[in-house]
mmCIF file as Biopython writes it, N, C-alpha, C and O atoms, coordinates in Angstrom:
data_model
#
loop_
_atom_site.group_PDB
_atom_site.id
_atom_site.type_symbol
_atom_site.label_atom_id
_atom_site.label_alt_id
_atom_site.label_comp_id
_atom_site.label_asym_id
_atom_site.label_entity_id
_atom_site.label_seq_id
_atom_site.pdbx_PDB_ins_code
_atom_site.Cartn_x
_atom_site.Cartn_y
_atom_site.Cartn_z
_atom_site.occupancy
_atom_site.B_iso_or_equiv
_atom_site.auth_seq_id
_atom_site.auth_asym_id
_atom_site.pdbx_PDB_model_num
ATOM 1   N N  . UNK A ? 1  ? 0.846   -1.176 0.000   1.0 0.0 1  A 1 
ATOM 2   C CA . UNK A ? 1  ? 0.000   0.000  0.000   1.0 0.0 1  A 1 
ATOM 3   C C  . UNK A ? 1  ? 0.893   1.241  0.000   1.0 0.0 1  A 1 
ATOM 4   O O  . UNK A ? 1  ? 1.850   1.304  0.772   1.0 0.0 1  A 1 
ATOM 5   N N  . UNK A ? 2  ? 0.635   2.112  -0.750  1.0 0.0 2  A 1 
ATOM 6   C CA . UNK A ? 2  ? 1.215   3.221  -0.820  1.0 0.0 2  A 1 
ATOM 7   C C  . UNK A ? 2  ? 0.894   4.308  0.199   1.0 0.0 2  A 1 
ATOM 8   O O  . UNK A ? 2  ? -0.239  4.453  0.658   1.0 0.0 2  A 1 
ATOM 9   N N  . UNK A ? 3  ? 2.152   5.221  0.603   1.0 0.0 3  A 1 
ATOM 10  C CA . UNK A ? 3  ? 1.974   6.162  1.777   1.0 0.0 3  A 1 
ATOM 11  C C  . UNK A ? 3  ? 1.681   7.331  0.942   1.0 0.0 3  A 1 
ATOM 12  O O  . UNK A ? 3  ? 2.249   7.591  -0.119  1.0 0.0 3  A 1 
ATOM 13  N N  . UNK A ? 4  ? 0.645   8.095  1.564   1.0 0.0 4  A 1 
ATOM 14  C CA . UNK A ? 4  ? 0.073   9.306  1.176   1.0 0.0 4  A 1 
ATOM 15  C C  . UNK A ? 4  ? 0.982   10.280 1.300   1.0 0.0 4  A 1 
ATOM 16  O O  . UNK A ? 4  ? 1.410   10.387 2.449   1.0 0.0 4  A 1 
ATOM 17  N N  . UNK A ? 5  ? 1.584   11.296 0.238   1.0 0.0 5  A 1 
ATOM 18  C CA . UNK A ? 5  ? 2.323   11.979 0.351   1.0 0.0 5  A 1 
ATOM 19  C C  . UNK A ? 5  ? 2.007   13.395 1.488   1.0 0.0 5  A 1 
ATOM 20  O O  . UNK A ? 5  ? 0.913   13.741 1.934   1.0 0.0 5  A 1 
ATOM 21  N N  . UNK A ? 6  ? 3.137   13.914 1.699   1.0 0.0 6  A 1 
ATOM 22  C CA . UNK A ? 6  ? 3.066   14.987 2.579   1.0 0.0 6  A 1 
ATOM 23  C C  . UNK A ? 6  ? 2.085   16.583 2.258   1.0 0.0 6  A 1 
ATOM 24  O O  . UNK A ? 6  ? 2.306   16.775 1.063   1.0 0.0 6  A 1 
ATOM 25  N N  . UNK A ? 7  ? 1.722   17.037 2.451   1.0 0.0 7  A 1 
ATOM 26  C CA . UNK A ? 7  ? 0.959   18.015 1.363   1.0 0.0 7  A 1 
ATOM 27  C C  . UNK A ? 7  ? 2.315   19.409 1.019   1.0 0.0 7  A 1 
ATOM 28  O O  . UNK A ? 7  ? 3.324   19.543 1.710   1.0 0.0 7  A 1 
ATOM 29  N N  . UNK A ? 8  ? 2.053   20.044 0.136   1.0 0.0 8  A 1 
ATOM 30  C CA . UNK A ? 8  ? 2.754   20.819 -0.071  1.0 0.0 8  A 1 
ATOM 31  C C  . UNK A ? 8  ? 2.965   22.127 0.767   1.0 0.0 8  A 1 
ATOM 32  O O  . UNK A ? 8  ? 1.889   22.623 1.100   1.0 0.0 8  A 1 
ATOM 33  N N  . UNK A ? 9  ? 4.073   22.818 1.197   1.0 0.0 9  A 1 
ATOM 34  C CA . UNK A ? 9  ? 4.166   23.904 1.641   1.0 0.0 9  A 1 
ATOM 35  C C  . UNK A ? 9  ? 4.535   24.809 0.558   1.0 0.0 9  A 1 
ATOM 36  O O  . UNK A ? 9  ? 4.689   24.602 -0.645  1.0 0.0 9  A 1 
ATOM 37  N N  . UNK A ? 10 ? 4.641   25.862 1.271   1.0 0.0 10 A 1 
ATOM 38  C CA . UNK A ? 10 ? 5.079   27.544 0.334   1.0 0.0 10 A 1 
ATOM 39  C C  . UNK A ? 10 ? 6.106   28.305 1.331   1.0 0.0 10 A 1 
ATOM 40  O O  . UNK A ? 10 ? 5.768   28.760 2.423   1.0 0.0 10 A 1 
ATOM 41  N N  . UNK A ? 11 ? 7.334   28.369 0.821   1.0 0.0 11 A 1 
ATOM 42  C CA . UNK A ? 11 ? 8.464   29.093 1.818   1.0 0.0 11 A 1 
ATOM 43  C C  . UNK A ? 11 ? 8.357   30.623 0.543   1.0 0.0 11 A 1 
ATOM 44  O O  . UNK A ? 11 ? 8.255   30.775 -0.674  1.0 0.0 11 A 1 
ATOM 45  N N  . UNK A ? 12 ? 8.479   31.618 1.980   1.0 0.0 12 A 1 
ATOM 46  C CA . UNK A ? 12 ? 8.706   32.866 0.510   1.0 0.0 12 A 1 
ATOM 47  C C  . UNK A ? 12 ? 9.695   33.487 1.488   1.0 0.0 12 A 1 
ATOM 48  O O  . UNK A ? 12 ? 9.185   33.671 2.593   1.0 0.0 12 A 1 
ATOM 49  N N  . UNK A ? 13 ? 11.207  33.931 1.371   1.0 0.0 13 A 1 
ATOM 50  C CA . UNK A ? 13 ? 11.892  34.886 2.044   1.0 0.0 13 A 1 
ATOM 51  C C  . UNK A ? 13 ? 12.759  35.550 1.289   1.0 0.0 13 A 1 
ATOM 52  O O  . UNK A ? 13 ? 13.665  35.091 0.594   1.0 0.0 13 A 1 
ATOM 53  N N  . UNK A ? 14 ? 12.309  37.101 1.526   1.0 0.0 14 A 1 
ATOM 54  C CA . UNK A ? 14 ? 12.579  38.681 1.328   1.0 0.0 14 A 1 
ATOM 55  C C  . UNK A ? 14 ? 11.950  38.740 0.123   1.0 0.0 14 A 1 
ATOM 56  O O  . UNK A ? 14 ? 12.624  39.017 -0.869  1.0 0.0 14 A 1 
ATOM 57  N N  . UNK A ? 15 ? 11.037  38.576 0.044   1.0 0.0 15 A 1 
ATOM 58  C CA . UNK A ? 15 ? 10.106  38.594 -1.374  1.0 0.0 15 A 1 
ATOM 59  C C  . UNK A ? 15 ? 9.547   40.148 -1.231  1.0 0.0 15 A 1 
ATOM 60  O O  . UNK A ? 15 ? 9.269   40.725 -0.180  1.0 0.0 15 A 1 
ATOM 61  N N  . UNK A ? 16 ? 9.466   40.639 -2.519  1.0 0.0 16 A 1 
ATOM 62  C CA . UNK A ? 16 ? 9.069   41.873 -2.653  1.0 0.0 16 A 1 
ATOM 63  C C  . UNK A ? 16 ? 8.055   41.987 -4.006  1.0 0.0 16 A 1 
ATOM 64  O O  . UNK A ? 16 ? 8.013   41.041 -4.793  1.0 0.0 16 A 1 
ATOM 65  N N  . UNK A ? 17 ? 7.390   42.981 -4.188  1.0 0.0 17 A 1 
ATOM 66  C CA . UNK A ? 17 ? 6.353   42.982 -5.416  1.0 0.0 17 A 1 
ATOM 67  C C  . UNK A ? 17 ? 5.800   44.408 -5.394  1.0 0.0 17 A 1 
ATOM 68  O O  . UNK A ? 17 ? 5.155   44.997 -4.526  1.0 0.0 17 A 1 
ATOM 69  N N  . UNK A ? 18 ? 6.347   44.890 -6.898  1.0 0.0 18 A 1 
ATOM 70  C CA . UNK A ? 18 ? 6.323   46.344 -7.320  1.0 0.0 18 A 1 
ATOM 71  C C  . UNK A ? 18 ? 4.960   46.496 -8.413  1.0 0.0 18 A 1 
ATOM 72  O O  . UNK A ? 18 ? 4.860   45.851 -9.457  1.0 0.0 18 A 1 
ATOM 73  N N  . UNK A ? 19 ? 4.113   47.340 -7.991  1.0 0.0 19 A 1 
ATOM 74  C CA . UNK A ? 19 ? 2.770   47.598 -9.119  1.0 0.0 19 A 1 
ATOM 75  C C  . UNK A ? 19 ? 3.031   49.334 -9.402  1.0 0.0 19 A 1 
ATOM 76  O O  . UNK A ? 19 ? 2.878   50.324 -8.686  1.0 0.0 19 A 1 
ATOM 77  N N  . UNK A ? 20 ? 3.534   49.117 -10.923 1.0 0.0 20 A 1 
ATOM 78  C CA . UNK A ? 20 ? 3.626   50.163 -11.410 1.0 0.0 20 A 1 
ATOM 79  C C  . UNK A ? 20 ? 4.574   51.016 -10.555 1.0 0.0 20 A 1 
ATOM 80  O O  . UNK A ? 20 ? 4.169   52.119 -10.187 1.0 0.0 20 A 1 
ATOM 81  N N  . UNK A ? 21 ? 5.547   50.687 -10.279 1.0 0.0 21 A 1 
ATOM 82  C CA . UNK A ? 21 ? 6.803   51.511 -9.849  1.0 0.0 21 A 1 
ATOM 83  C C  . UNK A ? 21 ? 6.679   50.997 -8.641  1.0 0.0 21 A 1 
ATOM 84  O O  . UNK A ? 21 ? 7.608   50.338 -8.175  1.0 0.0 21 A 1 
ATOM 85  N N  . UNK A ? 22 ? 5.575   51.199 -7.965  1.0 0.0 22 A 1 
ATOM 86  C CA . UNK A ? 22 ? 5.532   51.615 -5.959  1.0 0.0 22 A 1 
ATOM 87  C C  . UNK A ? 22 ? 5.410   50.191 -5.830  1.0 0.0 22 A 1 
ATOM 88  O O  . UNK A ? 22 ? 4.985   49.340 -6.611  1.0 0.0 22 A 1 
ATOM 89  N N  . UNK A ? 23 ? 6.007   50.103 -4.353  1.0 0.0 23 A 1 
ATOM 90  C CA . UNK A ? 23 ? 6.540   48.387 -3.807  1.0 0.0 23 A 1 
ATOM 91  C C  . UNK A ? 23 ? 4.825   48.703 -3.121  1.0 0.0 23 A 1 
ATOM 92  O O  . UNK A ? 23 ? 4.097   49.543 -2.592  1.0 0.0 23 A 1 
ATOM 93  N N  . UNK A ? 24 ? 4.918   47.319 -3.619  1.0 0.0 24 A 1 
ATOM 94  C CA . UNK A ? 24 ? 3.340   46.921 -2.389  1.0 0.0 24 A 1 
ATOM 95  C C  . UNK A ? 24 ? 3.904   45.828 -1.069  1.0 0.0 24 A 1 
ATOM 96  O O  . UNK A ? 24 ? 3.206   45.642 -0.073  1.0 0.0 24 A 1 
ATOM 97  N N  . UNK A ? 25 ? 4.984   45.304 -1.220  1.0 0.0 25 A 1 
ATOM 98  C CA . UNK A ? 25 ? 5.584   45.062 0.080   1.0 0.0 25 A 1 
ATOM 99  C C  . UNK A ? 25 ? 7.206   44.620 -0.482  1.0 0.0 25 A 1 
ATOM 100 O O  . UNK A ? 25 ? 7.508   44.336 -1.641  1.0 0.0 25 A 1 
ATOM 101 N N  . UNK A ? 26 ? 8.016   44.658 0.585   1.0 0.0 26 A 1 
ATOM 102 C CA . UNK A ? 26 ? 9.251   44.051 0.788   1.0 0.0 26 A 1 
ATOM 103 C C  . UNK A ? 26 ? 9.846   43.498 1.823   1.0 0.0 26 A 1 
ATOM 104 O O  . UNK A ? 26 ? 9.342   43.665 2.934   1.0 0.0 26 A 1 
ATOM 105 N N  . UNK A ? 27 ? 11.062  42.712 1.674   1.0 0.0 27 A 1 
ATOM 106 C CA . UNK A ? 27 ? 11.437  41.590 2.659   1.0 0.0 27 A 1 
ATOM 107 C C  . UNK A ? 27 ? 10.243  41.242 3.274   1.0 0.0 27 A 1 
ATOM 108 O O  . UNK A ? 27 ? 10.125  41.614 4.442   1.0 0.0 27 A 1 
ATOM 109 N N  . UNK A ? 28 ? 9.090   40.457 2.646   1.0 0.0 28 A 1 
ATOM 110 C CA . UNK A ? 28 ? 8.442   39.716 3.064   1.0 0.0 28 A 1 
ATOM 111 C C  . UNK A ? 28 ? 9.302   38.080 3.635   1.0 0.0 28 A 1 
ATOM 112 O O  . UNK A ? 28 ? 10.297  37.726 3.002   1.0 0.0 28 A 1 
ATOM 113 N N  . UNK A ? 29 ? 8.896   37.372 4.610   1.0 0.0 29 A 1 
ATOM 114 C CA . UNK A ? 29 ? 9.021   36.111 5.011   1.0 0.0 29 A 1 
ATOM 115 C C  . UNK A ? 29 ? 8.005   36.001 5.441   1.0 0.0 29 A 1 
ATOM 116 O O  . UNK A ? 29 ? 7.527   36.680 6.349   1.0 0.0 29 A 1 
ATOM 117 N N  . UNK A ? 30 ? 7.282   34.744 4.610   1.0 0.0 30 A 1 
ATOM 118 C CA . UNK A ? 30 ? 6.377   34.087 4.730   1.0 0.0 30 A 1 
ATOM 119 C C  . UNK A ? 30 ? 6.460   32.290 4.755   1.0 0.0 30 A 1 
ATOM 120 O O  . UNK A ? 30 ? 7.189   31.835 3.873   1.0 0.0 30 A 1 
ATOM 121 N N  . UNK A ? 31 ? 6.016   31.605 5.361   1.0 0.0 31 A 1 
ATOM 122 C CA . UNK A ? 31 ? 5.978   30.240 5.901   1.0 0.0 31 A 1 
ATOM 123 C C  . UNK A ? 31 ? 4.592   29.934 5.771   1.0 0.0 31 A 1 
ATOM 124 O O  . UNK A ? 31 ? 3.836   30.316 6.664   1.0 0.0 31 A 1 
ATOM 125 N N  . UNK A ? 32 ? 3.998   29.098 4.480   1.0 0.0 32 A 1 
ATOM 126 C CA . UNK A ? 32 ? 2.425   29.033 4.444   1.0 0.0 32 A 1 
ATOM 127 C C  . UNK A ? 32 ? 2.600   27.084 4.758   1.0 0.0 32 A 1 
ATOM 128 O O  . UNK A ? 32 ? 3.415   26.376 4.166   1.0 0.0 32 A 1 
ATOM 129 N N  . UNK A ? 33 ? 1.847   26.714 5.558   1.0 0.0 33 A 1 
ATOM 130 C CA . UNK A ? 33 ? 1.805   25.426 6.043   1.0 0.0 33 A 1 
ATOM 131 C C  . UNK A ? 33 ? 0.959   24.258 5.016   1.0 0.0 33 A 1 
ATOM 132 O O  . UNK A ? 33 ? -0.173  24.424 4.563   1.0 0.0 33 A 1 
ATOM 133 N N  . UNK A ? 34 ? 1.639   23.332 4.847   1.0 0.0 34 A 1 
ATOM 134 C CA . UNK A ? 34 ? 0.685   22.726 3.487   1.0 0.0 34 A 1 
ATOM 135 C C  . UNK A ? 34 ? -0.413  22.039 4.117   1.0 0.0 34 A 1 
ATOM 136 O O  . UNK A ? 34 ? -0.385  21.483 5.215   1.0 0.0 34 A 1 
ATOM 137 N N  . UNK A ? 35 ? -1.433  22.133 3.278   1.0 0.0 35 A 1 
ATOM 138 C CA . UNK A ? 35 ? -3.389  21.479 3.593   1.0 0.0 35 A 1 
ATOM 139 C C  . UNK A ? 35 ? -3.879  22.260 4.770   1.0 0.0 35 A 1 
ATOM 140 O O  . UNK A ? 35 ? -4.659  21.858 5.633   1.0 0.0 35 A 1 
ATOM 141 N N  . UNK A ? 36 ? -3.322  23.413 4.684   1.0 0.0 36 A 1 
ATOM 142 C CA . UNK A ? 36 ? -4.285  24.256 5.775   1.0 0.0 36 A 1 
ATOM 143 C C  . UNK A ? 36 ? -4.420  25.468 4.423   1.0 0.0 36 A 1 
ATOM 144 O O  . UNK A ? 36 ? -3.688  25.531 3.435   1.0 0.0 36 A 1 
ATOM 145 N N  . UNK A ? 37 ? -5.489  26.277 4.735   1.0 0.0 37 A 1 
ATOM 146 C CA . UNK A ? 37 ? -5.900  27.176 4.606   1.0 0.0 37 A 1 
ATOM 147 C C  . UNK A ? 37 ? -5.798  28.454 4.624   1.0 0.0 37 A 1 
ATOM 148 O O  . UNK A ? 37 ? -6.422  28.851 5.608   1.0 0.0 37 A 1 
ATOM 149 N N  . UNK A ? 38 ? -5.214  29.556 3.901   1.0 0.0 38 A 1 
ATOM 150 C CA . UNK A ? 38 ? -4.636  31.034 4.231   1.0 0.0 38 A 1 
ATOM 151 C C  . UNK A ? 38 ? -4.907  31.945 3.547   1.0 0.0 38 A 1 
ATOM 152 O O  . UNK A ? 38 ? -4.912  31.764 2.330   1.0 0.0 38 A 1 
ATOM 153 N N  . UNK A ? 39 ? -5.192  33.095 4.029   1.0 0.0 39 A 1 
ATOM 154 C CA . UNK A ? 39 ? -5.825  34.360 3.314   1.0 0.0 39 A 1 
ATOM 155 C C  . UNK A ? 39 ? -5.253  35.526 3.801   1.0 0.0 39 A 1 
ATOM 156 O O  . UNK A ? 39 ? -5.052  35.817 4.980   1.0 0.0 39 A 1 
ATOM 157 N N  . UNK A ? 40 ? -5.018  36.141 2.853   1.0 0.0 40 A 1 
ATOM 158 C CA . UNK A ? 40 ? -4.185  36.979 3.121   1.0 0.0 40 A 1 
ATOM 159 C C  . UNK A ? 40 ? -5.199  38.834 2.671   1.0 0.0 40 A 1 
ATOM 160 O O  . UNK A ? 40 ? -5.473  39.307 1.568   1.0 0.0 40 A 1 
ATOM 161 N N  . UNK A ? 41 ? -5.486  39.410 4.147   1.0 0.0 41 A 1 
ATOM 162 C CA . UNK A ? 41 ? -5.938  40.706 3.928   1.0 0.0 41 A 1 
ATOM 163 C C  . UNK A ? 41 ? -5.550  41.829 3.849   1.0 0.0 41 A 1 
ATOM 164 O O  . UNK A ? 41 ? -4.573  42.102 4.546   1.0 0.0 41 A 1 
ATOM 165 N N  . UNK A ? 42 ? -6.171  42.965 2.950   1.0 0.0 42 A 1 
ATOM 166 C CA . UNK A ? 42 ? -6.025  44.476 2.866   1.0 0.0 42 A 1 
ATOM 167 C C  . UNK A ? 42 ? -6.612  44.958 3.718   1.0 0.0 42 A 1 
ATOM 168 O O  . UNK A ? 42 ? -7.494  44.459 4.416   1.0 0.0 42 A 1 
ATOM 169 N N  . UNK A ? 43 ? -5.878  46.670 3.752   1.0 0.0 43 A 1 
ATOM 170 C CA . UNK A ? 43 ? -6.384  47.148 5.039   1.0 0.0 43 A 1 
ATOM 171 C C  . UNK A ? 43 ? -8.066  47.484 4.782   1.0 0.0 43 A 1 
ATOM 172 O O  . UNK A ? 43 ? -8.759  47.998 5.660   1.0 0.0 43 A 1 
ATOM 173 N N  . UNK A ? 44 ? -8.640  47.063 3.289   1.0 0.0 44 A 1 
ATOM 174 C CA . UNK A ? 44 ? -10.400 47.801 2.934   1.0 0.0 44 A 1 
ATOM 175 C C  . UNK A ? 44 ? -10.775 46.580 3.523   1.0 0.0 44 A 1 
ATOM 176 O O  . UNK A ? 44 ? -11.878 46.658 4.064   1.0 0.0 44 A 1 
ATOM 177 N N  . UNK A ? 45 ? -10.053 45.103 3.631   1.0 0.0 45 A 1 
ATOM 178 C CA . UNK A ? 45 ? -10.832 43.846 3.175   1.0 0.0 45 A 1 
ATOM 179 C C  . UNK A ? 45 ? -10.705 42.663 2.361   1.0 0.0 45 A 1 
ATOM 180 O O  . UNK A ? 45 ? -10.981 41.468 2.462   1.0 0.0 45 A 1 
ATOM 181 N N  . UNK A ? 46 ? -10.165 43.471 1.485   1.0 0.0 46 A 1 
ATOM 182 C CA . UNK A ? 46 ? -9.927  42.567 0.145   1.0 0.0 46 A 1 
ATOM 183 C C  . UNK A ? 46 ? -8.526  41.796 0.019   1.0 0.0 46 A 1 
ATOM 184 O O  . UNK A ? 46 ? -7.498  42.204 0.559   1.0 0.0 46 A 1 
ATOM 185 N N  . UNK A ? 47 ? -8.602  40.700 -0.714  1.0 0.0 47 A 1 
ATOM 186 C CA . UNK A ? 47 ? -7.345  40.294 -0.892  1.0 0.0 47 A 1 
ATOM 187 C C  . UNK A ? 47 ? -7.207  39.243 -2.194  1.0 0.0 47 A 1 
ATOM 188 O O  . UNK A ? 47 ? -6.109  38.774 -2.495  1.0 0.0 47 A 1 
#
């Protein structure tokens, strides 16, 4: 019988992301845990 693999994670470190010139963040570190669930909010709400 085969073992069910591990679920996937997401490592992000010093990640940055520019819209139209202006940084919308930098040196981000982020650690997203695999088969859980994550949402990520703005300060209106939205994401």
């Amino acid at each position: 019988m085969d073992t069910p693999a591990a679920p996937l994670s997401v490592t992000m470190h010093a990640a940055r992301l520019f819209y139209r010139g202006r940084p919308l963040f930098e040196d981000l570190n982020v650690e997203l845990a695999g088969g859980r669930w994550t949402c990520l909010l703005g300060p209106s709400g939205v994401g």
